[in-house]
ZAMARGU-4260 file (C-alpha; in steps of 0.2 Angstrom, whole numbers, plus 5000, padded with zeros to 4 digits):
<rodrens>
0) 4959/4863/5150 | 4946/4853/5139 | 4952/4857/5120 | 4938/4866/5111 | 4926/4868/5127
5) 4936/4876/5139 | 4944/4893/5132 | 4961/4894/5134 | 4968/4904/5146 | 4975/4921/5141
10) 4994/4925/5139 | 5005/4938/5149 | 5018/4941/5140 | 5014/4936/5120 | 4996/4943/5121
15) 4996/4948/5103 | 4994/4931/5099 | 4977/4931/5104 | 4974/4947/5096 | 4983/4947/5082
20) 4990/4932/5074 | 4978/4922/5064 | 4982/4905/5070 | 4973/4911/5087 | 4962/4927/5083
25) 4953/4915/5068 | 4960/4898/5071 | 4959/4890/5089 | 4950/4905/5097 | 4935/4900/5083
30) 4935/4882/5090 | 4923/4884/5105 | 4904/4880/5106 | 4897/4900/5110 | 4902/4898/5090
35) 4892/4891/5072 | 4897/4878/5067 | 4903/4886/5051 | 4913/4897/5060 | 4921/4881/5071
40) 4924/4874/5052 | 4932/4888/5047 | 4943/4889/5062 | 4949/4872/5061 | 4952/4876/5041
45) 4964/4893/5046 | 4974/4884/5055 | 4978/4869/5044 | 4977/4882/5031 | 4991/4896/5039
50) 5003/4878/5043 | 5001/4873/5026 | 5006/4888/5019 | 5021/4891/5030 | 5028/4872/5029
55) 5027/4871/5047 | 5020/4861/5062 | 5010/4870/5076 | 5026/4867/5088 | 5038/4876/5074
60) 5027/4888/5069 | 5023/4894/5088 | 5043/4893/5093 | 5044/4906/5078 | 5030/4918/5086
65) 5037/4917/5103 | 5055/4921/5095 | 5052/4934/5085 | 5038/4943/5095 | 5037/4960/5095
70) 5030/4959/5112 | 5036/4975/5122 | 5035/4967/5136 | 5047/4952/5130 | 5060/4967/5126
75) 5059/4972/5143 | 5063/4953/5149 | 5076/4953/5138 | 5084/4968/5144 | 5081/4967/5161
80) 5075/4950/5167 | 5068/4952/5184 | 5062/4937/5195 | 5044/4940/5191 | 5047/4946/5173
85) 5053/4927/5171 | 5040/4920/5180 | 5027/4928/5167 | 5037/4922/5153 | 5041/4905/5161
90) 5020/4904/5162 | 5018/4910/5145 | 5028/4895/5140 | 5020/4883/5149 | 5003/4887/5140
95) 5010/4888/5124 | 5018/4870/5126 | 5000/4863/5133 | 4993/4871/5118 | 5005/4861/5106
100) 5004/4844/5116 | 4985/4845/5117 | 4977/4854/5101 | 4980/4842/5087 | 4971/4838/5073
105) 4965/4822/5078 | 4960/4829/5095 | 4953/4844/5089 | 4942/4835/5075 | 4936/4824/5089
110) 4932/4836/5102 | 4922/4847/5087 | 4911/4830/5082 | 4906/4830/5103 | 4899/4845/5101
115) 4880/4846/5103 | 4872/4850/5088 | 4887/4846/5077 | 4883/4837/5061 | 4899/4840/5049
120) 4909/4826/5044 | 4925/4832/5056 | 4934/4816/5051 | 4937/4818/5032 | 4945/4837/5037
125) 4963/4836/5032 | 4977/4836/5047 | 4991/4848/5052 | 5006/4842/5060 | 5007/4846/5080
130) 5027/4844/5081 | 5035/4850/5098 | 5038/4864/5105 | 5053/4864/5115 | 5060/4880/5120
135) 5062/4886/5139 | 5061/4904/5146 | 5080/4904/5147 | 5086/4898/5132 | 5072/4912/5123
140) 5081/4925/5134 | 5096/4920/5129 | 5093/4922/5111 | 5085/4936/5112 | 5101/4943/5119
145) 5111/4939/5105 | 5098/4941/5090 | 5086/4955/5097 | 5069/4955/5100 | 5055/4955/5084
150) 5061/4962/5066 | 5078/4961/5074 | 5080/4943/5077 | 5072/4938/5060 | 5082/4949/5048
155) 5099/4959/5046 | 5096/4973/5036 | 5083/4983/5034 | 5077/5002/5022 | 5075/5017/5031
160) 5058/5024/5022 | 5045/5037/5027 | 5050/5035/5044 | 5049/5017/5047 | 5063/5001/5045
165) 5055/4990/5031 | 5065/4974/5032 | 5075/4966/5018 | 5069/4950/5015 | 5084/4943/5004
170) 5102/4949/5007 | 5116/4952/4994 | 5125/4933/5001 | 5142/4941/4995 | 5154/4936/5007
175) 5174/4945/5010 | 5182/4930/5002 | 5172/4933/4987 | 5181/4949/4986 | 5199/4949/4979
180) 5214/4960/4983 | 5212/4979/4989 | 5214/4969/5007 | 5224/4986/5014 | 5205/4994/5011
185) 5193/4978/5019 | 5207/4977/5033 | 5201/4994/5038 | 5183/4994/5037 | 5185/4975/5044
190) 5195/4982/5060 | 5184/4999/5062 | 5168/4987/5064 | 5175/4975/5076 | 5180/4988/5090
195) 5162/4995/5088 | 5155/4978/5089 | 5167/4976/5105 | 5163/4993/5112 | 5177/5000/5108
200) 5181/5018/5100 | 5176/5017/5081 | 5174/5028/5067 | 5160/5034/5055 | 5168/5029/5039
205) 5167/5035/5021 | 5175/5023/5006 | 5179/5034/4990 | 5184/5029/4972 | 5181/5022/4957
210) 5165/5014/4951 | 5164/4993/4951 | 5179/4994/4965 | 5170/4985/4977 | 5166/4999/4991
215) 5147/4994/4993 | 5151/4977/4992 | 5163/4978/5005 | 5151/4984/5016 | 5135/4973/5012
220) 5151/4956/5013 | 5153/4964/5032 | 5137/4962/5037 | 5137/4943/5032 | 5152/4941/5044
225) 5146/4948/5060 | 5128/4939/5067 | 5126/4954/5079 | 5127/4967/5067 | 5112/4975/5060
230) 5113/4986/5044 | 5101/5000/5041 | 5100/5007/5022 | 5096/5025/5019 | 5092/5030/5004
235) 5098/5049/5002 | 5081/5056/5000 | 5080/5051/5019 | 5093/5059/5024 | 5084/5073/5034
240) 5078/5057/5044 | 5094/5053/5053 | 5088/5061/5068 | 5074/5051/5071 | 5083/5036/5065
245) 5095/5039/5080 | 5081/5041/5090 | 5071/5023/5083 | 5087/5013/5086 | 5098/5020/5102
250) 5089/5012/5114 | 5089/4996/5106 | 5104/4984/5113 | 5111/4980/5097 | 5122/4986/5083
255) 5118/4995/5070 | 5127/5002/5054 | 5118/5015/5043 | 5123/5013/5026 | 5121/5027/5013
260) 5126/5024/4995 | 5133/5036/4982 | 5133/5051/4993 | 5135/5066/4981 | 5124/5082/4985
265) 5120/5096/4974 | 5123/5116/4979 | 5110/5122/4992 | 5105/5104/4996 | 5100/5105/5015
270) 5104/5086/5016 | 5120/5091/5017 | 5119/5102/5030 | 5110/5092/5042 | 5121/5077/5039
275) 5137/5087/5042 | 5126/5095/5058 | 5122/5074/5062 | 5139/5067/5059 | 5148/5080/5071
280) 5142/5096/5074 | 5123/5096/5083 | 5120/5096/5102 | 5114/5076/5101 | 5129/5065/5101
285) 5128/5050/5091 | 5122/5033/5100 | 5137/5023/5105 | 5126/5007/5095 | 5126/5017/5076
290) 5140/5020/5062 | 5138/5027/5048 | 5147/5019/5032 | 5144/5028/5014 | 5151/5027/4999
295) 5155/5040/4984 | 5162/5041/4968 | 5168/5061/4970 | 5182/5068/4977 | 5171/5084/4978
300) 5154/5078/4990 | 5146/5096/4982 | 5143/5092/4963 | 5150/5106/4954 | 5141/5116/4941
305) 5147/5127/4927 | 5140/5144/4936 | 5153/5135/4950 | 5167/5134/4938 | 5165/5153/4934
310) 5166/5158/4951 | 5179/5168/4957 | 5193/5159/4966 | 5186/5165/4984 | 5171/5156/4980
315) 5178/5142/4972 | 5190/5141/4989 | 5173/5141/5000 | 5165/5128/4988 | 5179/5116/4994
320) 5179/5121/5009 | 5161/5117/5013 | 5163/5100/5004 | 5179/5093/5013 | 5170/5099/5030
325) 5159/5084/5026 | 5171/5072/5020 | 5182/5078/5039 | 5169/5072/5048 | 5171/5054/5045
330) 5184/5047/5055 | 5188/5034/5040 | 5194/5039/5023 | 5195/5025/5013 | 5200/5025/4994
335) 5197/5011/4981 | 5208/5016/4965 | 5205/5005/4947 | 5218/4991/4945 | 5229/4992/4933
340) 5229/4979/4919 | 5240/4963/4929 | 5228/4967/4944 | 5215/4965/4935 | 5221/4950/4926
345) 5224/4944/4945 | 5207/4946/4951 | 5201/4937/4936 | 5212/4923/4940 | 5208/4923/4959
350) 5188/4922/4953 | 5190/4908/4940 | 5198/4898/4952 | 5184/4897/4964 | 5172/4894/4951
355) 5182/4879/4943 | 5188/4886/4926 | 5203/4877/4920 | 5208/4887/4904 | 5224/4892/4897
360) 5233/4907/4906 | 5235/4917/4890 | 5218/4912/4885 | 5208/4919/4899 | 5219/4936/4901
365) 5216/4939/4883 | 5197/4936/4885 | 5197/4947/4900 | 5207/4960/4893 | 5194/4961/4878
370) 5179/4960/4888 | 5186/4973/4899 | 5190/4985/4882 | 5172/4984/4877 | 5164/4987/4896
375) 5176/5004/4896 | 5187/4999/4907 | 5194/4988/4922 | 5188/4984/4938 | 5183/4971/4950
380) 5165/4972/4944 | 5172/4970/4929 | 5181/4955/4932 | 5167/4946/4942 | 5155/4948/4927
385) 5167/4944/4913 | 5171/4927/4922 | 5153/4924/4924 | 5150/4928/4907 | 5163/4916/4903
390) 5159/4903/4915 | 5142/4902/4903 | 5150/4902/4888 | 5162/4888/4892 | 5146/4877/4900
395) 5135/4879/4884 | 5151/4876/4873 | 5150/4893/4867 | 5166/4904/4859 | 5174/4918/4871
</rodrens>
C-alpha cells in the first residue's frame, strides 16, 4: 500500500469510517492523485485539523473510533463472536494499524510533493502526531463485553427524548460516601441493584419523602459505583414512551436503570395509566436488563384537587385506590423523612469534616441551625449548601 497513491483498501467491519468519519471521508480519502491539488491540501489540513482539535494522535484518536463504533456488525462480534466474525475484525485491525504506522505527516507531506504536477510547499504544512495504535481483536472484544458497543461504551447516562437516547455528556460526580446517614434507605436501593446487576430477582423501586432528603441523589451516586450500569432519564412527559424505550434497550446485553423524577400525575392523566399498565399489568413483560427507579414527594401519586376534596367519601376511597395501585406496583417502597435538628447537626458535622473545616462545635451547629431557619427547614440538601456556603465564607475571611 503506497501512501497517497495506492487507495486504501476498504474495511469490513468499521466501514462507516470511510463514510462517515471526517478523518477518512475528507481527510486521507482526499490524499490520492484522481484529486486537485487543493482538494489534497485540504485533506492533509482536515486531518491535522480534526487531531488538533481533539488533542489526540492519529493512533489515539483511531483506538477511540474502533472502540466506540456503532458498527452493527461489531455488536454482532461482540455478542456472538464466531471464527469468521473475528477473522473480519482481526483484518480490520490490521489495516487500521498499517494506516497509523504508515500515514504520517512527514510521510504524507513527502508522498503529496512526488505527485506529478504538484507545486505547494508540503513542507511548511504543520504536523500531526501519528502515535500507536495498539489494540487487538480480542482485547476490543473484551471491552466491548464489559462497556458496550457505541454510545454505550462512551457514556453512562443518557435522556429519553422524542424517541431517541441523547447522551449526557457530564454526570452529577456525587458518590455514596458523599451522602450521610439514612444508610437503612441507600442499603436498600444499594442491594436491590446489585442482584439485578448479578441476574438475580430485583425490584422496580420507588423512594418517597421529603424534599432535599437525598432520594435523587441516591440514585444518580449508584450509578457512579457500578461501571456496568447504564441509566436512562425519563422525563415524565415521556412517559407514554416506556414501551418503545423497552423495545430500544432489551435486546442490548447490558443494564439499564430508567430513572423518572418527581412522579406526581394530575386526575385523567393517561401517563398514569399506561405506567401502571407498564410497570405490571400489560401483556409485555419487562426486560430482565431494565428497572425502573422514581422518586416523589406525595404520599398520594394523583395530585388532589379541591373538586377532589368535595367528593363523596366512595369517590374519595376510589381516588386512593387508583393512586396506591401505582405506588403497589413497585416492589420497593422506600421513605426518606427530614432529620430532626441533632441529625441534621450530624450531617453537617460528617460534611465539614470531609471538606477540612476546623471550627468550634457550638460555632458551627449554631450557624447551621440559623442557616437552616432562614432556608425553611432542615435537610441534607440543607446541610450540604450551608457547609459550602460556609466553606466560602471561612476562605475569603468573611462573617457566618
Amino acid at each position: 500500500m503506497k501512501i497517497c497513491e495506492e487507495k486504501i483498501p476498504p474495511l469490513m467491519v468499521f466501514q462507516e469510517l470511510f463514510n462517515e468519519n471526517v478523518l477518512f471521508a475528507r481527510g486521507i480519502n482526499w490524499l490520492y492523485p484522481d484529486k486537485t491539488e487543493e482538494q489534497r491540501l485540504m485533506g492533509f489540513a482536515n486531518i491535522s485539523s480534526e487531531l488538533l482539535m481533539t488533542g489526540k494522535t492519529l493512533g489515539e484518536y483511531l483506538t477511540d473510533a474502533v472502540m466506540y463504533s456503532k458498527s452493527p456488525l461489531f455488536a454482532a462480534i461482540v455478542k456472538e463472536p464466531t471464527e469468521a466474525r473475528k477473522k473480519a475484525l482481526a483484518y480490520d485491525i490490521a489495516l487500521i494499524k498499517k494506516i497509523v504506522k504508515e500515514y504520517t505527516a512527514s510521510a504524507v507531506k513527502k508522498a503529496l510533493a512526488d505527485i506529478a504536477g504538484a507545486t505547494a510547499d508540503y513542507a511548511a504544512l504543520p504536523e500531526y502526531e501519528s502515535g500507536k495504535f495498539t489494540l487487538t481483536a480480542d482485547r476490543l472484544i473484551k471491552f466491548a463485553q464489559k462497556n458496550g458497543t457505541g454510545d454505550f461504551a462512551k457514556y453512562k447516562a443518557f435522556t429519553f427524548r422524542g424517541g431517541k437516547l441523547i447522551p449526557v455528556e457530564h454526570i452529577d460526580p456525587i458518590r455514596l460516601t458523599d451522602l450521610k446517614n439514612y444508610e437503612l434507605q441507600r442499603n436498600q436501593v444499594v442491594e436491590n441493584t446489585i442482584a439485578f446487576l448479578n441476574g438475580l430477582p430485583a425490584q422496580n423501586a420507588l423512594l418517597y419523602g421529603d424534599r432535599g432528603c437525598g432520594k435523587s441523589s441516591t440514585i444518580k451516586a449508584i450509578l457512579n459505583e457500578y461501571d456496568q450500569l447504564r441509566m436512562i432519564e425519563l422525563p415524565k412527559a415521556e412517559i407514554a414512551g416506556l414501551g418503545d424505550l423497552y423495545a430500544m434497550l432489551k435486546d442490548i446485553p447490558m443494564h439499564f436503570i430508567v430513572t423518572i423524577d418527581d412522579l406526581t400525575f394530575t386526575q385523567d392523566d393517561e401517563r398514569f395509566g399506561i405506567l401502571k399498565a407498564t410497570l405490571d399489568g400489560s401483556l409485555s413483560a419487562r426486560p430482565d436488563n431494565i428497572l425502573i427507579y422514581a422518586t416523589t414527594n406525595r404520599r398520594k401519586l394523583i395530585k388532589e384537587t379541591y373538586a377532589d376534596r368535595s367528593a363523596t367519601d366512595v369517590n374519595k376511597s376510589d381516588a386512593v385506590d387508583e393512586s396506591m395501585s401505582l405506588a403497589d406496583r413497585f416492589g420497593l417502597f422506600i421513605t426518606f423523612t427530614q432529620p430532626n435538628r441533632e441529625i441534621y447537626f450530624d450531617i453537617v458535622r460528617q460534611l465539614a469534616e470531609d471538606m477540612d473545616i476546623e471550627i468550634d462545635d457550638s460555632e458551627l451547629t449554631q450557624a447551621a441551625e440559623r442557616f437552616a431557619l432562614k432556608r425553611g427547614g432542615r435537610s441534607p440538601r440543607i446541610a450540604r449548601q450551608f457547609v459550602d456556603w460556609l466553606n466560602a465564607r471561612i476562605e475569603l475571611g468573611l462573617d457566618y
